[in-house]
C-alpha positions in Angstrom: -7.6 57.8 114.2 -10.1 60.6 113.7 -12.1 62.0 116.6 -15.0 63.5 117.0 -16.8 65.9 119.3 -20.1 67.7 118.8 -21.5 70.8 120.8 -24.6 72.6 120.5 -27.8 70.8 121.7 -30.3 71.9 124.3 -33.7 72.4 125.0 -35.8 74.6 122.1 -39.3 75.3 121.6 -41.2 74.2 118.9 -40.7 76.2 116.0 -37.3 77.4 117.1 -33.6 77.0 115.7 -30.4 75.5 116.7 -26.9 74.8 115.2 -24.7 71.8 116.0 -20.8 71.7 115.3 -18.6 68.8 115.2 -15.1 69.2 115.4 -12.7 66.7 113.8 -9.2 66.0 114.6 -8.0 64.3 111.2 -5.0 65.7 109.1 -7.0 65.2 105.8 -10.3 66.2 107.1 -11.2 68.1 103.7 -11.0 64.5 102.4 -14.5 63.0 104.7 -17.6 62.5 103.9 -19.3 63.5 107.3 -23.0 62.9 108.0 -25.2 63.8 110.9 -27.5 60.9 112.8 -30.0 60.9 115.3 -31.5 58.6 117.9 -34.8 59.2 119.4 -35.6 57.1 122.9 -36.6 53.5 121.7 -36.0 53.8 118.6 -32.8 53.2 116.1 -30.5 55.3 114.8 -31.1 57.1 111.6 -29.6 59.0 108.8 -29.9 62.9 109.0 -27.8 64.5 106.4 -24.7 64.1 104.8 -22.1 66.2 103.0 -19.4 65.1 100.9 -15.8 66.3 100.8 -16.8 68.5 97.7 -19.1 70.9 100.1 -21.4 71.3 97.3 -22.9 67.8 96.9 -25.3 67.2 99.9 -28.2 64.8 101.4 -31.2 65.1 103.3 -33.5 62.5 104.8 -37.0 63.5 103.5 -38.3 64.1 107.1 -35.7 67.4 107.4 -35.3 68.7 104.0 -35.8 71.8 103.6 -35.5 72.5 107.5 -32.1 71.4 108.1 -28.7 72.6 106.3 -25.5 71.0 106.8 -22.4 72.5 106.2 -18.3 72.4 106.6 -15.8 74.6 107.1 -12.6 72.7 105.8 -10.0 75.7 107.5 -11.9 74.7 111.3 -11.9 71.1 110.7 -15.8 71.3 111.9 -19.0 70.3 110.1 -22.1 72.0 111.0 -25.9 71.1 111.4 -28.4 74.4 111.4 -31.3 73.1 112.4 -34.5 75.4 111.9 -38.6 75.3 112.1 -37.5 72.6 115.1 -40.5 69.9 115.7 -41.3 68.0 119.0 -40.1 64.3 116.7 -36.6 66.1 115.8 -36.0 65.3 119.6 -32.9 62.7 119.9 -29.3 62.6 120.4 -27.4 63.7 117.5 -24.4 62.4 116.4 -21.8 62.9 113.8 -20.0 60.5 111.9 -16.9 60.4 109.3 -16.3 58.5 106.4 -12.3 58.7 106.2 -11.8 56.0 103.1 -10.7 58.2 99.8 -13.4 59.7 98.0 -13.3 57.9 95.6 -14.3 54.9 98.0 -17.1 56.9 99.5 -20.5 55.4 98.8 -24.3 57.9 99.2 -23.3 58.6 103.1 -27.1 57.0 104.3 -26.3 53.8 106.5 -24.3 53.7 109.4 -21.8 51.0 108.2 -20.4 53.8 106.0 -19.2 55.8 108.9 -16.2 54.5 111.2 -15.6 57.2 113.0 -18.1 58.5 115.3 -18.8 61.3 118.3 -20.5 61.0 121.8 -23.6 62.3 120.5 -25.5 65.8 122.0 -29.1 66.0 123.5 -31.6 68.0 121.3 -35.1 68.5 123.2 -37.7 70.1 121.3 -40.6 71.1 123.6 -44.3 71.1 122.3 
């Protein structure tokens, strides 16, 4: 059983920066692939980012590339969301996820199926 808890999310202005953290319990937690999802009021939930267990091989939905950097730090057993240039539509709960199969197992980390594991979400309000 792998659990999940994230921390970070509040209000922000547009423009500004936050970082989310997601702590894992999990004695093989270097082994996850561990992705970041948000839901906005009304609508579904979608794919953020993603980060393999190699820390070097990451994805980005196309609507926070280049704004957004996730991250892991294997000795903490916590993955990371830095969230930067904030927008009014980045405003959602955000939720981690792990993907606890073997790697070799672990598919492109972009639907929810992929993801068993999952935390109770935090509230990110960008204000216009």
């Amino acid at each position: 059983q792998v659990q999940l808890v994230e921390s970070g999310g509040g209000l922000v202005q547009a423009g500004g920066s936050l970082r989310l953290s997601c702590a894992a319990s999990g004695r093989t937690f270097s082994s996850y692939a561990l992705g970041w999802f948000r839901q906005a009021p009304g609508k579904e939930r979608e794919f953020v980012a993603r980060i393999s267990w190699r820390v070097d091989n990451t994805y980005y939905s196309d609507s926070v590339k280049g704004r957004f950097t996730i991250s892991r730090d294997n000795a903490k057993n916590t993955v990371y969301l830095q969230m930067n240039s904030l927008k009014p539509e980045d405003t959602a709960v955000y939720y981690c996820a792990a993907d606890a199969r073997p790697p070799p197992l672990q598919g492109l980390g972009v639907t929810l199926a992929e993801y068993r594991y999952w935390g109770q979400g935090t509230q990110v309000t960008v204000s216009s």
